[in-house]
N, C-alpha and C positions, 0 to 999 in steps of 0.2 A: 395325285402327284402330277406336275409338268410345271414348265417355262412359268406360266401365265400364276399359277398359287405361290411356285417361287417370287416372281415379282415381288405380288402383293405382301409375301412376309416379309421382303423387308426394312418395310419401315419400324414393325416389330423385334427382328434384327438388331436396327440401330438404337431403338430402344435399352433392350437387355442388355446390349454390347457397354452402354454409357453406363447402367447401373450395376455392372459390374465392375467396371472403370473405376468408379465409387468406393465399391467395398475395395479395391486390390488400393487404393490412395487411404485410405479409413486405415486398415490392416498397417501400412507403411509408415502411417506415421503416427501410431500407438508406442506408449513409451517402452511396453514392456508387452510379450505374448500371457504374459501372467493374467489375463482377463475372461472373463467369461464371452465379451461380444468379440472376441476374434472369431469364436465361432457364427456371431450373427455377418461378420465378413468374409467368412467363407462360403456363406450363403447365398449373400449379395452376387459372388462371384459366381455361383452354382446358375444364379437366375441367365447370366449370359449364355454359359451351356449349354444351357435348356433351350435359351431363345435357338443360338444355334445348331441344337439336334433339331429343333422341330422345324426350321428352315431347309437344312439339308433333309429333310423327310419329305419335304416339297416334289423334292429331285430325286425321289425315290431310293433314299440312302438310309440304311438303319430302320429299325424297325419300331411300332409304334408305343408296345410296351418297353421297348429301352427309353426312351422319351418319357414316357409316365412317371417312371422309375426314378430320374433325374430331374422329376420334379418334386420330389422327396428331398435330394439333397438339396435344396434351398430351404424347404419349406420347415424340416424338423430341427437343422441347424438356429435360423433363425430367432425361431420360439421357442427354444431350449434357451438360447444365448439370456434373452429378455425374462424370461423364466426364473431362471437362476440369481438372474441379478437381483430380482423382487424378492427374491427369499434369502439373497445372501449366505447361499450352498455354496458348496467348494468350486472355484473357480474352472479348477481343470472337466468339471465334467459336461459342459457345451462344449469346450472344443472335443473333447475324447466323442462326444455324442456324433459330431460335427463329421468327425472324420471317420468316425463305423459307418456312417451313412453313406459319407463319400466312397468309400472301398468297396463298397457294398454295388453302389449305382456302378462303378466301374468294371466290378467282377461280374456283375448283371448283363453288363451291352459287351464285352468282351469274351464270359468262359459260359461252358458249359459242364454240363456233369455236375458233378460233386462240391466243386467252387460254387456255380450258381446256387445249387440250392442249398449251402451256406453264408451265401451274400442275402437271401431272401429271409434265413431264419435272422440272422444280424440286422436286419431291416426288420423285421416285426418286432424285434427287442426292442430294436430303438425308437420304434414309436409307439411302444408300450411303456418307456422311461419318458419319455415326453409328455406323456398322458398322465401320466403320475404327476412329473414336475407343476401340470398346470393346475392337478387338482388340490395338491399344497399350497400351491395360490392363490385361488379358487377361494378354499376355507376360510383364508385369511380376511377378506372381503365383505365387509357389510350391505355394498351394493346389491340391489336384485340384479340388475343390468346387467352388470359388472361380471357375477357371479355366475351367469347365466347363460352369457358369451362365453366364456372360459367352460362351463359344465361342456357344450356343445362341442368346443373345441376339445373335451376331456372323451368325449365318445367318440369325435370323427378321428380322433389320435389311436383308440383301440380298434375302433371298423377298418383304418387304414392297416394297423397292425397284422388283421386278424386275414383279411384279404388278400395283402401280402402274401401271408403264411398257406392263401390257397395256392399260388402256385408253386410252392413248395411240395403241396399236397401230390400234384400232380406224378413227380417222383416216385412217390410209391403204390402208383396205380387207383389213386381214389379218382373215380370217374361221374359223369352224372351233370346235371344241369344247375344244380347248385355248383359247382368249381366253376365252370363253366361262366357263370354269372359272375361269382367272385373275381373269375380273370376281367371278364369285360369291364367292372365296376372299381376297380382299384385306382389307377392313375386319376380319373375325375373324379373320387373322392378324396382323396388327399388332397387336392390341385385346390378343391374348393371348398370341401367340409370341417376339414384342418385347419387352413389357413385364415377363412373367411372370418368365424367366429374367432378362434385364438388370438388374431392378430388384432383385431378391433377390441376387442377387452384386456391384452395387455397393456395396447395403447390408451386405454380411458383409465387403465390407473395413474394414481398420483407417484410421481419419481422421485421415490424414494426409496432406496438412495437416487440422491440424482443421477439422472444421467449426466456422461461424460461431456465438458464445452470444448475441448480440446479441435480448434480447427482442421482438417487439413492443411500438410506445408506444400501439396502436388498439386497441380492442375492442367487441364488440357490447354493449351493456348494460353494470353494472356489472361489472369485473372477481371472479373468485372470490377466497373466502379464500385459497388455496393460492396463486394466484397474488401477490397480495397479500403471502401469507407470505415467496416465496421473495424477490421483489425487498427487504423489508424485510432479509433472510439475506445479501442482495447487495450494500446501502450498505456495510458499511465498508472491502470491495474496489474500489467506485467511486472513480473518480479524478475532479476538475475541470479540465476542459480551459478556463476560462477564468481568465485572470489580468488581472482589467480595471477601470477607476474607472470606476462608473456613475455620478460626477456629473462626468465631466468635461463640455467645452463641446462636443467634436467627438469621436465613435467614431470608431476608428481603422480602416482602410483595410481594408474587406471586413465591418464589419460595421455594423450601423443603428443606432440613438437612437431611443428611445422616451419619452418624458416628461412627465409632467403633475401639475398643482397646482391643488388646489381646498383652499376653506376649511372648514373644520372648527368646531364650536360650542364644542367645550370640549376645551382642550389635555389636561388632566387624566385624564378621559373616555376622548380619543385612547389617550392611552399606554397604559392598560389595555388599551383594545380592543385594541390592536397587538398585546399582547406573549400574551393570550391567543387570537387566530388572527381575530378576530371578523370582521375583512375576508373573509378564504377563505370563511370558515362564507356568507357571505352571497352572495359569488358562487358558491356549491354547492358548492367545493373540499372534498372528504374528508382529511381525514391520516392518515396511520397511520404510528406509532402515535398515536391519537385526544389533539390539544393537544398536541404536541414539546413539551419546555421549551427556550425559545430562549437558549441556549448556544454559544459559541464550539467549533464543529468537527461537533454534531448535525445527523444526518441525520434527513432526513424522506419522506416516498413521498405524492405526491397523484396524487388523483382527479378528473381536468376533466370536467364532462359537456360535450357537444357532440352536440346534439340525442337520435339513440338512440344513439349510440355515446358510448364515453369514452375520454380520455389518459391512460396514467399516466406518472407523469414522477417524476425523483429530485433532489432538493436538499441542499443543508450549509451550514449559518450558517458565513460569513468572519469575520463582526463585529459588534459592539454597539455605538453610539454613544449617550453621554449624555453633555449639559453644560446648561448653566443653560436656555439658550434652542432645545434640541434634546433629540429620541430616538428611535432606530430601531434596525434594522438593518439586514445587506448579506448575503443568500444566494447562492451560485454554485448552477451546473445538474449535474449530476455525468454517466455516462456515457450513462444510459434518460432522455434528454430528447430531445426533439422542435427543439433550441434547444439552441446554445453559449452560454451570456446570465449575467448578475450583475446582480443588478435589487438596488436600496436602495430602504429606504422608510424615509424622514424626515417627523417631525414639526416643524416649528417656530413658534415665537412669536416672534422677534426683534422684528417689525414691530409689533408688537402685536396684532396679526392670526392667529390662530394658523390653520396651513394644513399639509397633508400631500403631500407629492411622492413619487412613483414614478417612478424611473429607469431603466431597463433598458436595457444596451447588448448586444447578441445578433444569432448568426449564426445560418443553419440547420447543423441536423446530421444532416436524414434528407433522403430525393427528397422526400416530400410539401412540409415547409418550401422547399424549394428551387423546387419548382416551382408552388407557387402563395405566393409571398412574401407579395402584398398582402393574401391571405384570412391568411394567419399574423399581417400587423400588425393585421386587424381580430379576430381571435380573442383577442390580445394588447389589446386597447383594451378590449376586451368584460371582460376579466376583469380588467384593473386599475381600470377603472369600478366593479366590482364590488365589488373590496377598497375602495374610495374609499368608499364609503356601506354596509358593513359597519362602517367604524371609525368615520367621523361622525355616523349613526347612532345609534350604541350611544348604548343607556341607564347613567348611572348605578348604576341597582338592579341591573341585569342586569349589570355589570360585576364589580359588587361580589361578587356570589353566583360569579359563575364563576372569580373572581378566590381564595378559596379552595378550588378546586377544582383550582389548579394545582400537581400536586405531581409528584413523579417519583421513581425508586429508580433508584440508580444501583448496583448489585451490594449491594444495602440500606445504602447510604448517602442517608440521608434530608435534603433539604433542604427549604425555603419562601421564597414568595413575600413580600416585603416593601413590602404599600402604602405605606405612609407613604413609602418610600425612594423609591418610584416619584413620589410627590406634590411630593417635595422640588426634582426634576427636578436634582438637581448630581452623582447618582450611583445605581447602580444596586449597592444595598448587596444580598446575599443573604448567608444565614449557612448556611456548609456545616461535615460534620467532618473533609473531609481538604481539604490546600491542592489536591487535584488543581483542583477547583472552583473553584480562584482563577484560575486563567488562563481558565477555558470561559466566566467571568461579569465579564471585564476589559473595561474599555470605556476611550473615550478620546473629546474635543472632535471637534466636525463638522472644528473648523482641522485637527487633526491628522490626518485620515480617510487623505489621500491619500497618507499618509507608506508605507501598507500596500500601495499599489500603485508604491512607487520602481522597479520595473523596468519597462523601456520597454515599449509596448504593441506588439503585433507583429499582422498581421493573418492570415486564412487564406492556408493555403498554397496551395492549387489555387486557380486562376486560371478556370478551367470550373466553373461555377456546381453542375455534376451530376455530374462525373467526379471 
């Protein structure tokens, strides 16, 4: 230990620290804890731990077999997680595997007595049920390779077990060069005898069932292009799971109401800014691709910042609403949201008053929504506040200019934006050269709105808030 090995650990530090980063973003944005790889995300996270005992052991903190020990909980969670999914066992039993492990490592580097050497027999179990799981996997396997990795990973699962269970041994006085051996050899066989083979021969199976595509909706900083690229590649396989009237009076059962109405200075102004993003732009919301043309069926990909990290999320206009004394529209959420929701944003002037509402009726769709709902309706407040004074805001000048800049190819079919049409407020005239454009730029009266949601609204299905 000293200064100089602390250094040099931590570039390994930041290593483990990111790939933990990973699984707690993985874990967040799973639709449901009902799964077997939560537990391979608890492990993910285990790995950053680890990096950090074994940095703070630099500095001479903690002791070396607590470190070993907490290289278990990464490593049987994991292979348990991936384990189970191949055999299509009961889901609960990686994460239950997941977290004996975890209690175990904790009551290991914190208690003594009687707890420890209960965390130590809990720890030989669990990688005695590990060891099983893989060799039911194993069977399964026509591969020699295949079969082979996995056997290996099936013995380094019971030597860790068994190992373990010497220092357990210790306890009741069995003494001797064998225990002895046993202690020194336990943490670098797990680390490496376990993991090495197991992991390489779960990975060389064929994924079936597949594994999960499901993106991350978190990330550290702004997203990359490529990622960026691919989820824009992904809309028009995304489907919307919601079918809902964001202006009715009561969300239906299972999911929340969110809604608010401020006034605006100039109706005119409004519709511009609406229709070219000005609200987003102003709560920081990115798009891509940069301005959608809001169109009936268009997808779009944004960007939420939230603090250093960001969301990204996917949407699709349902609808376009214009009549004398209205104009907006109504997007759903499609699969990479964070939120089941259909939020409208209406302008109106009836009252003479002209004023802008946000509606948003939405459920969660990932553990993070789920499990802290009330920070979801204040992140949700946060940024339709935001779109509220992006649109009433807007200048004028500034609308004007950006207002010819909204233009779009559609497999080079060129269309434009028509002010005056927009000023007229009775219709939302654009002039395309194929009738496809006639349906994606069809609007109809606010009266008529609700006509698009004639089927009854239905609530979530699960009844547990996280399963």
């Amino acid at each position: 230990p000293g200064p100089l090995a602390f250094l040099l650990s931590l570039p390994w530090l930041v290593l483990t620290g990111l790939i933990a980063l990973a699984g707690t973003f993985r874990f967040l944005t799973r639709p449901s804890i009902s799964t077997p790889m939560v537990a391979m995300d608890i492990g993910l996270v285990m790995i950053g731990v680890t990096g950090l005992t074994l940095t703070l052991r630099h500095l001479g903190i903690g002791e070396s077999a607590n470190a070993d020990y907490r290289s278990i909980a990464f490593l049987v969670p994991v292979i348990a997680a991936e384990s189970v999914r191949q055999r299509n066992a009961r889901w609960w039993l990686a994460p239950l595997l997941a977290v004996a492990v975890l209690a175990s490592a904790i009551a290991i580097a914190f208690y003594d007595g009687p707890v420890e050497l209960a965390a130590y027999g809990v720890l030989a179990l669990s990688c005695g049920v590990t060891a099983v799981l893989l060799i039911r996997v194993g069977a399964d396997q026509p591969n020699r390779n295949q079969a082979s990795l996995l056997t290996a990973g099936v013995l380094a699962g019971l030597g860790a077990g068994f190992l373990a269970a010497g220092r357990a041994f210790a306890y009741f006085e069995v003494t001797g060069d064998v225990i002895e051996w046993m202690q020194r050899l336990d943490g670098p066989l797990v680390a490496a005898g376990l993991a090495a083979p197991a992991l390489v021969g779960l990975v060389m199976l064929p994924a079936d069932p597949p594994r999960s595509q499901r993106r991350t909706f978190f990330h550290v900083g702004p997203p990359t292009k490529e990622q960026l690229s691919r989820l824009v590649e992904e809309l028009e396989e995304g489907t919307s799971k919601a079918d809902l009237n964001p202006l009715a009076d009561e969300p239906p059962v299972g999911y929340r109401l969110h809604r608010i109405t401020r006034a605006v200075p100039d109706f005119e102004n409004s519709c511009e800014a609406l229709w070219t993003w000005a609200g987003h732009e102003a709560a920081g919301i990115e798009l891509t691709p940069e301005q959608p043309p809001i169109l009936i069926g268009k997808e779009f990909v944004s960007t939420v910042p939230l603090g250093p990290f960001t969301i990204t999320t996917t949407g699709r206009v349902a609808a376009l609403i214009s009549d004398t004394d209205h104009y907006g529209f109504v997007y759903s959420t499609l699969d990479h949201h964070p939120l089941i929701a259909t939020e409208a944003i209406i302008l109106d002037k009836s009252t003479g008053r002209p004023t802008i509402t946000i509606s948003t009726i939405w459920r969660a769709n990932c553990v993070a929504a789920k499990l802290i709902r009330p920070f979801s309706d204040k992140v949700l407040g946060r940024l339709v506040g935001g779109y509220m004074n992006g649109i009433a805001e807007a200048e004028a000048a500034t609308i004007g200019a950006r207002m010819m800049d909204v233009m779009s190819d559609m497999s080079k079919r060129q269309y434009e934006v028509s002010r005056d049409a927009i000023r007229a407020e009775s219709t939302l005239a654009m002039r395309t050269t194929t009738d496809v454009l006639d349906e994606e730029v069809s609007t109809q009266p606010l009266s008529e709105f609700e006509a698009l949601f004639a089927r009854p609204l239905r609530g979530p299905e699960e009844e547990n808030p996280l399963v």
